[in-house]
PDB file of N, CA, C and O in Angstrom, chain B, residues numbered from 101:
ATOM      1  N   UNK B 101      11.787 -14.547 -15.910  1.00  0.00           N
ATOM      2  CA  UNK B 101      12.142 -15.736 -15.203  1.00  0.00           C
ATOM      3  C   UNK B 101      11.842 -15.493 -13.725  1.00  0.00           C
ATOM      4  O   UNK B 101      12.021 -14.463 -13.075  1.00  0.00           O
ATOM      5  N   UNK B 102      11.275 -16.844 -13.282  1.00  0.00           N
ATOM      6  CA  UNK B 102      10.895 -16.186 -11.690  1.00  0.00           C
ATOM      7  C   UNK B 102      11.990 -17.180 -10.783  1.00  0.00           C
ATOM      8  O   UNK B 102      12.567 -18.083 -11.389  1.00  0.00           O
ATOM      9  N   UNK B 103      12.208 -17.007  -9.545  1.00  0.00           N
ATOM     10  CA  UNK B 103      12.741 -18.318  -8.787  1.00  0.00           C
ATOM     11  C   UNK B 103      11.721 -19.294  -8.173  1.00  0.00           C
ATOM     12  O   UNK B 103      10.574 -19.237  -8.618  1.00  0.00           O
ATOM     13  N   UNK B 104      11.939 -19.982  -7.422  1.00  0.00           N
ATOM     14  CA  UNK B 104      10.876 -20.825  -6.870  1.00  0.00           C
ATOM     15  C   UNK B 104      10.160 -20.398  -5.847  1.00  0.00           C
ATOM     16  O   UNK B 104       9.276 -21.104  -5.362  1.00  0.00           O
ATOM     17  N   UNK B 105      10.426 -19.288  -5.427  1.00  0.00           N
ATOM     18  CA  UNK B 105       9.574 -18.695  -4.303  1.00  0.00           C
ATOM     19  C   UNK B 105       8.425 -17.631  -4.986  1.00  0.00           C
ATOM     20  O   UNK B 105       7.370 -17.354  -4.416  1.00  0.00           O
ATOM     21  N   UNK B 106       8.910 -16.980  -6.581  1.00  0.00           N
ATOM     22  CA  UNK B 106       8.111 -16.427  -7.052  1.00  0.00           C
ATOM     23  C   UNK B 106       8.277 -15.342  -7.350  1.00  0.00           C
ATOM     24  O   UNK B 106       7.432 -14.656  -7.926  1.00  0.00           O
ATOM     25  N   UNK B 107       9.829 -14.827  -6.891  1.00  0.00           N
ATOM     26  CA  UNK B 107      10.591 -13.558  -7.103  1.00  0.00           C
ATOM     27  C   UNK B 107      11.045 -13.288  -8.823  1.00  0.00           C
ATOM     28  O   UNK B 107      11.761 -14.131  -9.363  1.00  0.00           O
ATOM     29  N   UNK B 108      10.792 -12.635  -9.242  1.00  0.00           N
ATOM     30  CA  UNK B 108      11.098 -11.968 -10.273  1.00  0.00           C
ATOM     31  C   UNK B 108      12.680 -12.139 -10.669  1.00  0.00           C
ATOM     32  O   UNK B 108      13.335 -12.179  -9.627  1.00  0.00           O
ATOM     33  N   UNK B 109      13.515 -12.255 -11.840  1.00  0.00           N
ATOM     34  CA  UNK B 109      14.873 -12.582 -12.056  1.00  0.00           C
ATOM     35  C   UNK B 109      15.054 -12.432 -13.284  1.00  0.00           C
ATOM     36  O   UNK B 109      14.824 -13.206 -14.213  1.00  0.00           O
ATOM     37  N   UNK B 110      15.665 -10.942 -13.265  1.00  0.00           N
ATOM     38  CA  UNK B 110      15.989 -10.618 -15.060  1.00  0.00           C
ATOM     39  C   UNK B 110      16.710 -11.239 -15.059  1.00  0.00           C
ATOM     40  O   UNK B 110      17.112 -11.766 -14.022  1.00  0.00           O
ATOM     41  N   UNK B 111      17.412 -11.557 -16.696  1.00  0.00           N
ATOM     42  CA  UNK B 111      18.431 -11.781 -17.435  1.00  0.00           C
ATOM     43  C   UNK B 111      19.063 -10.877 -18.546  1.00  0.00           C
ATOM     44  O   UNK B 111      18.173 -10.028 -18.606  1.00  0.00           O
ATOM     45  N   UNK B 112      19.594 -10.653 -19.071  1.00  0.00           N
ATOM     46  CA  UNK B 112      20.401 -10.620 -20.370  1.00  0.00           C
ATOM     47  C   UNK B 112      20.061 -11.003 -21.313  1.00  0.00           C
ATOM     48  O   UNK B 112      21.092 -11.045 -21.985  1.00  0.00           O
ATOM     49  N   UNK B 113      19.117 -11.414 -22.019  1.00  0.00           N
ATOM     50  CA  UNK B 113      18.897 -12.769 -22.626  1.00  0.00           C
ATOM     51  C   UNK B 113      19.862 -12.465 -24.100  1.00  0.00           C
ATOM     52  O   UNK B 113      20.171 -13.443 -24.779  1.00  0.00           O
ATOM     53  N   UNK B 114      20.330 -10.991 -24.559  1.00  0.00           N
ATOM     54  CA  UNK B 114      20.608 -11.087 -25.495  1.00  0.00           C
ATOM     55  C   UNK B 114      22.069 -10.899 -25.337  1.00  0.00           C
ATOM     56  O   UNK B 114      22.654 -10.975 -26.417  1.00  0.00           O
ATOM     57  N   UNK B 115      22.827 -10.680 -24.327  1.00  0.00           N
ATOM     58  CA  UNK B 115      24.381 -10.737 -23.883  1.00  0.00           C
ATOM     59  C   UNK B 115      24.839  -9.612 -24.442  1.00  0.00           C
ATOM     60  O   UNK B 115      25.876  -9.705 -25.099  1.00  0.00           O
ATOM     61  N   UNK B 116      24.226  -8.391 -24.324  1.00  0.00           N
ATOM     62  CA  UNK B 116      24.197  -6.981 -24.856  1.00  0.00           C
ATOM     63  C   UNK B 116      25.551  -7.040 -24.124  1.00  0.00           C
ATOM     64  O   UNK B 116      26.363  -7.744 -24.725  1.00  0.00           O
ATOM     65  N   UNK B 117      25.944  -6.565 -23.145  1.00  0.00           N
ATOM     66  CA  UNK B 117      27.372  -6.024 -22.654  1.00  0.00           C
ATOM     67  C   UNK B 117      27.812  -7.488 -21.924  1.00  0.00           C
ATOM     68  O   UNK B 117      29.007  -7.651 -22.171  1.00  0.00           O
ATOM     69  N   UNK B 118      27.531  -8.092 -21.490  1.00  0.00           N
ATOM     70  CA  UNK B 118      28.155  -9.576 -20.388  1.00  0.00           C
ATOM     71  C   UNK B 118      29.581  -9.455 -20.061  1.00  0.00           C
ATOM     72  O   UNK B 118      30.050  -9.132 -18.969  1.00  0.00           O
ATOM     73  N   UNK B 119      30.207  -9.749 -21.125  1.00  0.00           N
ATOM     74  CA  UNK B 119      31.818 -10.171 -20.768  1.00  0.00           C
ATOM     75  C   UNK B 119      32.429  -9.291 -20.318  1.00  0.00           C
ATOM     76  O   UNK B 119      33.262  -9.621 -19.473  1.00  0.00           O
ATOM     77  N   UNK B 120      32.299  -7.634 -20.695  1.00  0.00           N
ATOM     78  CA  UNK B 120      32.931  -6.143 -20.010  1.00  0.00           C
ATOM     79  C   UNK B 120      32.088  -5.962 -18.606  1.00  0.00           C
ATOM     80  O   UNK B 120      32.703  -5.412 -17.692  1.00  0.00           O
ATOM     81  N   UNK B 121      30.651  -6.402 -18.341  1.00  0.00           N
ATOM     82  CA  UNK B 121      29.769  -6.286 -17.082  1.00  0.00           C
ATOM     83  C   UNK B 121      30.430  -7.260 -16.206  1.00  0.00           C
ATOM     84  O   UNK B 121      30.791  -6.784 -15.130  1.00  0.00           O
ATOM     85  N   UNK B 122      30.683  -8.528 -16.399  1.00  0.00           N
ATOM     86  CA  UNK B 122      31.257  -9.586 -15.661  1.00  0.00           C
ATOM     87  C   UNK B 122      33.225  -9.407 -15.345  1.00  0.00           C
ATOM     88  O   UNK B 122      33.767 -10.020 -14.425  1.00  0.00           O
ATOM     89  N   UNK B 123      33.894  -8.606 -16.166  1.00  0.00           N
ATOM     90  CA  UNK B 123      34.921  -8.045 -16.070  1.00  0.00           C
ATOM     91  C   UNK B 123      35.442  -7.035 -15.307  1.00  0.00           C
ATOM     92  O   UNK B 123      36.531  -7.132 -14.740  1.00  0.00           O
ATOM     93  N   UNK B 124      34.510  -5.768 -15.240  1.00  0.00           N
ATOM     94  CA  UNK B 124      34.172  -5.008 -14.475  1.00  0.00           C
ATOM     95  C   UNK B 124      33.979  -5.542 -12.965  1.00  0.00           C
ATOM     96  O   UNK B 124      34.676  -4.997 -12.109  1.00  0.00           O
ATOM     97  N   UNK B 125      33.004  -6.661 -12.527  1.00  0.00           N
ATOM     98  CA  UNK B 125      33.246  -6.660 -11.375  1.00  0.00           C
ATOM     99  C   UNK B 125      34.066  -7.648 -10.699  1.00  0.00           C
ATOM    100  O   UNK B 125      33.945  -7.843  -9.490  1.00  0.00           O
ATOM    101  N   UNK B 126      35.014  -8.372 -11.525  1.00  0.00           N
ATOM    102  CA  UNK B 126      36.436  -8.588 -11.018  1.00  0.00           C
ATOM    103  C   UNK B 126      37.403  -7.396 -10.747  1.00  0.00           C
ATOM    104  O   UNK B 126      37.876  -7.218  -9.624  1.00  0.00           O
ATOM    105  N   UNK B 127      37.698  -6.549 -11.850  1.00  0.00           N
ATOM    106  CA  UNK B 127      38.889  -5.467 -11.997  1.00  0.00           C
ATOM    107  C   UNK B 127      38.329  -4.412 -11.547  1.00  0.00           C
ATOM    108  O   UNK B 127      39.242  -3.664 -11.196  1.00  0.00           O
ATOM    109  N   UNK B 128      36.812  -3.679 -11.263  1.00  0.00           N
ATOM    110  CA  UNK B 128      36.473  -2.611 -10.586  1.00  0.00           C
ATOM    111  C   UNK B 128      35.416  -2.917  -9.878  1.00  0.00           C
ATOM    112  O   UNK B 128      34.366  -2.350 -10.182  1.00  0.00           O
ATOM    113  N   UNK B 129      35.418  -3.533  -9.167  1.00  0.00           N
ATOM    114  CA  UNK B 129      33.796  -3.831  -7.779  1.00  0.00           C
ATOM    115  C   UNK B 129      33.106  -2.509  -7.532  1.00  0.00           C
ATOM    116  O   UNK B 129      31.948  -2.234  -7.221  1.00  0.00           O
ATOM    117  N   UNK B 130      34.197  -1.765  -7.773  1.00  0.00           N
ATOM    118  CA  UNK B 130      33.810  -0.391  -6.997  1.00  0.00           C
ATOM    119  C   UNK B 130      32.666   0.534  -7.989  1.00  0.00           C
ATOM    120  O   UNK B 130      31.616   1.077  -7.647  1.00  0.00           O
ATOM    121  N   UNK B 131      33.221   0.475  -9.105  1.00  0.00           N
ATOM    122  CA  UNK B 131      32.240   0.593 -10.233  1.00  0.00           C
ATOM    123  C   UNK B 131      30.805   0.383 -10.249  1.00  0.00           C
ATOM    124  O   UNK B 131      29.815   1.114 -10.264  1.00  0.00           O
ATOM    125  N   UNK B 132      31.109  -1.317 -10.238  1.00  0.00           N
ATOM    126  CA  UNK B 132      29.474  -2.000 -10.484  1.00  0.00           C
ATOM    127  C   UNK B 132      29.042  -1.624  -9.448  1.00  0.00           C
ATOM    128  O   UNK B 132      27.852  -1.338  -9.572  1.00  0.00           O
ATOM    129  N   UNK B 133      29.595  -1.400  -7.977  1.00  0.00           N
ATOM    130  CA  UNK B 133      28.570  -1.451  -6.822  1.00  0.00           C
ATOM    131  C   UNK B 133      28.326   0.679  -7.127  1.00  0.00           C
ATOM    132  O   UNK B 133      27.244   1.007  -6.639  1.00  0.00           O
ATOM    133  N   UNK B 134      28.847   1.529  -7.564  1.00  0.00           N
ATOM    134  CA  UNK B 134      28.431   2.492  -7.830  1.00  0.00           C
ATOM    135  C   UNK B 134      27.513   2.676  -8.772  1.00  0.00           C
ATOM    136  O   UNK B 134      26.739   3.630  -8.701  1.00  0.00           O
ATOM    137  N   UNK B 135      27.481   1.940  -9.608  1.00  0.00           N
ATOM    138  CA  UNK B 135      26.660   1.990 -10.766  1.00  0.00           C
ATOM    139  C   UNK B 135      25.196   1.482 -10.775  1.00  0.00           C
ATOM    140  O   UNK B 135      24.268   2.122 -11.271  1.00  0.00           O
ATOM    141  N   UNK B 136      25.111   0.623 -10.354  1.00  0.00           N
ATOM    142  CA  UNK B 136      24.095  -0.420  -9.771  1.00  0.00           C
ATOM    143  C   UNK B 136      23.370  -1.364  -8.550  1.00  0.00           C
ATOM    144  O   UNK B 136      23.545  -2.565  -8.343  1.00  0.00           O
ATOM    145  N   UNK B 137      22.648  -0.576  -7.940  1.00  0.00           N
ATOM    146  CA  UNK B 137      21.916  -0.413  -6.569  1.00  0.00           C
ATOM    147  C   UNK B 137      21.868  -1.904  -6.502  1.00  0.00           C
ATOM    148  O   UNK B 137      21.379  -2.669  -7.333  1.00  0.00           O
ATOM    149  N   UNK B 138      22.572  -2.242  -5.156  1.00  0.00           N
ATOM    150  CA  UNK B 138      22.795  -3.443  -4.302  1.00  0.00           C
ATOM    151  C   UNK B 138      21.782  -4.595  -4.778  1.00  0.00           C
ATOM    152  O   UNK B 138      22.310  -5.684  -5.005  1.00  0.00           O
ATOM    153  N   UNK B 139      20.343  -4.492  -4.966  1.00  0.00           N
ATOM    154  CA  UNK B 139      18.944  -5.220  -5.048  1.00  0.00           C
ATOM    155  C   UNK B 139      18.997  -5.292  -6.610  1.00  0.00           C
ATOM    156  O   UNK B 139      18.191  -6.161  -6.945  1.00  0.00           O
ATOM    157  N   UNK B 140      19.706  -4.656  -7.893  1.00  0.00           N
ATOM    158  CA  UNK B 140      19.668  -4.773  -8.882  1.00  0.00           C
ATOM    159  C   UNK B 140      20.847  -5.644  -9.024  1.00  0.00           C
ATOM    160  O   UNK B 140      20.996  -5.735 -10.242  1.00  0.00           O
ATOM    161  N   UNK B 141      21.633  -6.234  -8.528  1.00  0.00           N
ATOM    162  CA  UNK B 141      22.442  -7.154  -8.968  1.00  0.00           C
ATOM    163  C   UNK B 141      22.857  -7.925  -7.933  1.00  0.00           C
ATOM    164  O   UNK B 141      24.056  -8.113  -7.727  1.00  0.00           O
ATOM    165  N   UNK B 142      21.973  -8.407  -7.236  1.00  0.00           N
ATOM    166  CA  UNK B 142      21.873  -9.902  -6.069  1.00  0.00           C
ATOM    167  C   UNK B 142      21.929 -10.700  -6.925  1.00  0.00           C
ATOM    168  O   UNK B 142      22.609 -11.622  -6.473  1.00  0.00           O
ATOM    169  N   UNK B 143      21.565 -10.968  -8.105  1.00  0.00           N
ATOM    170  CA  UNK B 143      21.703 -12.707  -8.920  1.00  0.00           C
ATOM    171  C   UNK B 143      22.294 -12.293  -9.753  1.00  0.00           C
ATOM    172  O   UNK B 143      21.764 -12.742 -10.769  1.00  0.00           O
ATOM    173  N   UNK B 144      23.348 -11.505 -10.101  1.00  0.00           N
ATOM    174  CA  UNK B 144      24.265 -11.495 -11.533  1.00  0.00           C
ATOM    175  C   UNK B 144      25.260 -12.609 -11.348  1.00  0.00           C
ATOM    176  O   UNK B 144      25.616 -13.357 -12.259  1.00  0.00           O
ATOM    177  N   UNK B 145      25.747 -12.675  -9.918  1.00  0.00           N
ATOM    178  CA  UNK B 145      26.451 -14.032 -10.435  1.00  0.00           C
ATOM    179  C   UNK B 145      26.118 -15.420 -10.376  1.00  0.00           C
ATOM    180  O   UNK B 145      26.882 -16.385 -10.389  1.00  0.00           O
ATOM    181  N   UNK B 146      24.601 -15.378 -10.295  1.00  0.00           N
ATOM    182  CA  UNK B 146      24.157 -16.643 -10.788  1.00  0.00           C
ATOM    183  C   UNK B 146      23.563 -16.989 -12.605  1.00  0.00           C
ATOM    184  O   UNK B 146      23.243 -18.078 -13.081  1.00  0.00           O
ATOM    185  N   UNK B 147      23.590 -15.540 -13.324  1.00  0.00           N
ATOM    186  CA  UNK B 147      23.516 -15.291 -14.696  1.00  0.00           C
ATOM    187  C   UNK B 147      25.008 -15.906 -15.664  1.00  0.00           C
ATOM    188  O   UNK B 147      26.133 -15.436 -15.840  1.00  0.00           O
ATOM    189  N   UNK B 148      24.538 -16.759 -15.981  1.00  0.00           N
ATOM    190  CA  UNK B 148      25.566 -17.374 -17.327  1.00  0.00           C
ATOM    191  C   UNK B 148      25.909 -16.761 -18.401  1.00  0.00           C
ATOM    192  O   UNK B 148      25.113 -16.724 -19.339  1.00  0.00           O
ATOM    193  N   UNK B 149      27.238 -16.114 -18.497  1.00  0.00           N
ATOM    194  CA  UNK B 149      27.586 -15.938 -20.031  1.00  0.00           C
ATOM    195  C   UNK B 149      26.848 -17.450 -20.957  1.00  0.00           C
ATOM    196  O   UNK B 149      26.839 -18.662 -20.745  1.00  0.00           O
ATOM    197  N   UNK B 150      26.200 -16.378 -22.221  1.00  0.00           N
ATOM    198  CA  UNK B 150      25.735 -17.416 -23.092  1.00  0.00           C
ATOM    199  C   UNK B 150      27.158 -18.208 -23.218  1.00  0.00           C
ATOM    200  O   UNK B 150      27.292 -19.231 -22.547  1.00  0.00           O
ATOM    201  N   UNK B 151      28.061 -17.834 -23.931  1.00  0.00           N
ATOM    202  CA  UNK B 151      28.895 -18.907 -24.532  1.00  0.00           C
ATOM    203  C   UNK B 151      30.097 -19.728 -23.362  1.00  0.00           C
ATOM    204  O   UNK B 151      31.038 -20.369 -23.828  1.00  0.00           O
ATOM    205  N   UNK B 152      29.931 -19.617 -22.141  1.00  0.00           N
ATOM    206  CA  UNK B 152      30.530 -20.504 -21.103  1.00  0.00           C
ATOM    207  C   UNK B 152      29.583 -21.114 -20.142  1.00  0.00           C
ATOM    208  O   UNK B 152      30.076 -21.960 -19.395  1.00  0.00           O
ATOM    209  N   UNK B 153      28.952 -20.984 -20.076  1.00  0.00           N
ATOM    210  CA  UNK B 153      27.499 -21.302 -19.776  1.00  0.00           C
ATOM    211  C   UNK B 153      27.878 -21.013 -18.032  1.00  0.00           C
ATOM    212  O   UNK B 153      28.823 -20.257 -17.809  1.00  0.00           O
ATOM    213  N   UNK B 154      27.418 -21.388 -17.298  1.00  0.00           N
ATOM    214  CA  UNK B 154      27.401 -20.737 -15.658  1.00  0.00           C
ATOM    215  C   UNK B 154      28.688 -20.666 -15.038  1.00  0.00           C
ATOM    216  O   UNK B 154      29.634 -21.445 -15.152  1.00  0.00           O
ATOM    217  N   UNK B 155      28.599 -19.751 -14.453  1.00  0.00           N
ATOM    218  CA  UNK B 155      29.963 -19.592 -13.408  1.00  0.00           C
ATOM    219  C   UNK B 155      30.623 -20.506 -12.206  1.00  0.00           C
ATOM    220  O   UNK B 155      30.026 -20.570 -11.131  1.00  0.00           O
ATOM    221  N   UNK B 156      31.941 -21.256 -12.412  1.00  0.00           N
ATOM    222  CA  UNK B 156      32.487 -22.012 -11.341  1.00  0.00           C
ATOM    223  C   UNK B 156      31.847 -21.836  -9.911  1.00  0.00           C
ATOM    224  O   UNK B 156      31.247 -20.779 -10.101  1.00  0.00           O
ATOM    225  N   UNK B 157      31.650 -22.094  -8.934  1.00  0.00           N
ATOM    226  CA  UNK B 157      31.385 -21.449  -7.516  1.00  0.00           C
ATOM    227  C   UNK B 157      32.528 -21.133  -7.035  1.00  0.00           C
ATOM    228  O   UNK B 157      32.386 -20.456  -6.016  1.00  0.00           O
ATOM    229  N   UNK B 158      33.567 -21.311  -7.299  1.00  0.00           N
ATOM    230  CA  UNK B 158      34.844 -20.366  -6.652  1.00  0.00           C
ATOM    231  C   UNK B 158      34.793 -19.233  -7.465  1.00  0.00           C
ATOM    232  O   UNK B 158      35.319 -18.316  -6.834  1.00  0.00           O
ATOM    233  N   UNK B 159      34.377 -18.816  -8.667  1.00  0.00           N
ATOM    234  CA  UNK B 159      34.922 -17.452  -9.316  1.00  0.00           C
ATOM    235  C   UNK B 159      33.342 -17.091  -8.949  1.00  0.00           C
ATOM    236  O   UNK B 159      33.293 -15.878  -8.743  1.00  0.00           O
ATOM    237  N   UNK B 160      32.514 -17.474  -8.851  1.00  0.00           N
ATOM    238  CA  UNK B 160      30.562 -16.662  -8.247  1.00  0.00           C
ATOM    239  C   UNK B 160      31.054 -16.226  -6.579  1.00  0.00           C
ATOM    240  O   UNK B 160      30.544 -15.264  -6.003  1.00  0.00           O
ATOM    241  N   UNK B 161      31.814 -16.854  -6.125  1.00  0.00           N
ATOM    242  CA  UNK B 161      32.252 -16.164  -4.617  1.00  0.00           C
ATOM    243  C   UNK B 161      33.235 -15.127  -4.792  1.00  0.00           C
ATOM    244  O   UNK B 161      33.214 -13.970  -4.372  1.00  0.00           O
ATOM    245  N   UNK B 162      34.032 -15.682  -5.426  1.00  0.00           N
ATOM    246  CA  UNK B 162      34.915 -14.274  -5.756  1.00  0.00           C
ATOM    247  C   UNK B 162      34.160 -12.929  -6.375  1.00  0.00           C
ATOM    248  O   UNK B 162      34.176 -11.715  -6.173  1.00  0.00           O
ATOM    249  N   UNK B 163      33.786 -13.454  -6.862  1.00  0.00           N
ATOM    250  CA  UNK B 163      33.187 -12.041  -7.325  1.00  0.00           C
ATOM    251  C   UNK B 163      31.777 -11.182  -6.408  1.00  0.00           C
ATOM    252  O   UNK B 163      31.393 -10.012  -6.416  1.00  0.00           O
ATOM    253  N   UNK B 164      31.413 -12.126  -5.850  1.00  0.00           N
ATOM    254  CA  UNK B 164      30.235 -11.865  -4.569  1.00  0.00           C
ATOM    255  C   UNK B 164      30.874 -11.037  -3.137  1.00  0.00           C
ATOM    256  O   UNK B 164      30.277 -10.354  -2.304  1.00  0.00           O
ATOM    257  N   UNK B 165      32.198 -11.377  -3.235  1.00  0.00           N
ATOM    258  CA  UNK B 165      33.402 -11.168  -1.913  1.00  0.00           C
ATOM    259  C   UNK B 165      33.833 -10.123  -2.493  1.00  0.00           C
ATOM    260  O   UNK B 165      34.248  -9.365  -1.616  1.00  0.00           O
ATOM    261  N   UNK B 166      33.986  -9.570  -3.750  1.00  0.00           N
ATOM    262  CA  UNK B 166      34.579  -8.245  -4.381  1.00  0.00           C
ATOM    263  C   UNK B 166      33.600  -7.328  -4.073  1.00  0.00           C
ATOM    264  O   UNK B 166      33.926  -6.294  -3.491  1.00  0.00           O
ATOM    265  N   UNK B 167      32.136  -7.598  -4.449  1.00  0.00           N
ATOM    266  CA  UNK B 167      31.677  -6.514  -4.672  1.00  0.00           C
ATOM    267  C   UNK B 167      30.931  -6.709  -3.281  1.00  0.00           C
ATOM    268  O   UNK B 167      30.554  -5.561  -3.042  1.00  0.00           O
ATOM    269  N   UNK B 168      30.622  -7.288  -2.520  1.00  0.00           N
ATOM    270  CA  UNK B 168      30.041  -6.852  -0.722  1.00  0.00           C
ATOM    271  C   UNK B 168      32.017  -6.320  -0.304  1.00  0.00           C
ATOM    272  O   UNK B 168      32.131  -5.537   0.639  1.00  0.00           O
ATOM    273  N   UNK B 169      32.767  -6.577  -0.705  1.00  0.00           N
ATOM    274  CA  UNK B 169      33.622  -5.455   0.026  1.00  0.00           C
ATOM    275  C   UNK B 169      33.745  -4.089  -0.928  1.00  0.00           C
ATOM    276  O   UNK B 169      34.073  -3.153  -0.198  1.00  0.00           O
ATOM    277  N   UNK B 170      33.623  -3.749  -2.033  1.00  0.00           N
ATOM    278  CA  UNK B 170      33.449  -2.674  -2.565  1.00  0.00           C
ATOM    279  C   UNK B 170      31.872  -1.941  -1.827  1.00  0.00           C
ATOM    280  O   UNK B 170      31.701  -0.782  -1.448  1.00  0.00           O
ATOM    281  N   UNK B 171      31.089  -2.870  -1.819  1.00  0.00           N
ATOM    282  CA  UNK B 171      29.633  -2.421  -0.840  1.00  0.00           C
ATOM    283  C   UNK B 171      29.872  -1.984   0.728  1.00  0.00           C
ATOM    284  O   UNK B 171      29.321  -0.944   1.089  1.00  0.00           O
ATOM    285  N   UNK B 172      30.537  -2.600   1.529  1.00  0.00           N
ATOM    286  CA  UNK B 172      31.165  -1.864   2.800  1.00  0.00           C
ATOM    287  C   UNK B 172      32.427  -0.794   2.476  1.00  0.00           C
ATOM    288  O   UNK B 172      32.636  -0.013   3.404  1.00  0.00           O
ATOM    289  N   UNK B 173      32.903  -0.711   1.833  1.00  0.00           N
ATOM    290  CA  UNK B 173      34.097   0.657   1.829  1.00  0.00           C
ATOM    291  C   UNK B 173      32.935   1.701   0.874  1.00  0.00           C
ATOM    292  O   UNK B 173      33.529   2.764   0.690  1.00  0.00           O
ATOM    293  N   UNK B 174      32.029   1.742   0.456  1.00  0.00           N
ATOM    294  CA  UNK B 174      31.316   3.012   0.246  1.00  0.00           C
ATOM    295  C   UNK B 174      30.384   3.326   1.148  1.00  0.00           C
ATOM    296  O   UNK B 174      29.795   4.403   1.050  1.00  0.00           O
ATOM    297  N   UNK B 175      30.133   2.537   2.054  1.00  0.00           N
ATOM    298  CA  UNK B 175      28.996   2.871   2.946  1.00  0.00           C
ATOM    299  C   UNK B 175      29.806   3.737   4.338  1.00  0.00           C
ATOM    300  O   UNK B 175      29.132   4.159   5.278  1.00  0.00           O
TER     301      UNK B 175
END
């Protein structure tokens, strides 16, 4: 999947882990941002669990605000 500028944008397509990956960076930010280099997960919270389909924009900020402050307390 590309965006409109032409950038490249994995997905999930098969929802291998989702709901524990999307869980994780509510209850441990600190985790996902250890686990997974800053540029590998810029659009996860624009990625839809298959079965709820896209994320509110208050819980895509929350979770964007978790993990850039888990991203400044490791730096």
């Amino acid at each position: 999947m590309r965006t409109a500028d032409g950038r490249l944008v994995a997905a999930d397509l098969f929802s291998a882990d989702g709901p524990r990956l999307y869980a994780a960076v509510v209850d441990e930010p600190e985790l996902v941002v250890a686990r997974i280099p800053e540029a590998e997960r810029r659009f996860m919270t624009e990625i839809p669990l298959t079965n709820t389909g896209p994320w509110p924009a208050d819980v895509r900020e929350a979770m964007r605000t978790a993990l850039a402050a888990a991203d400044s307390a490791g730096r």
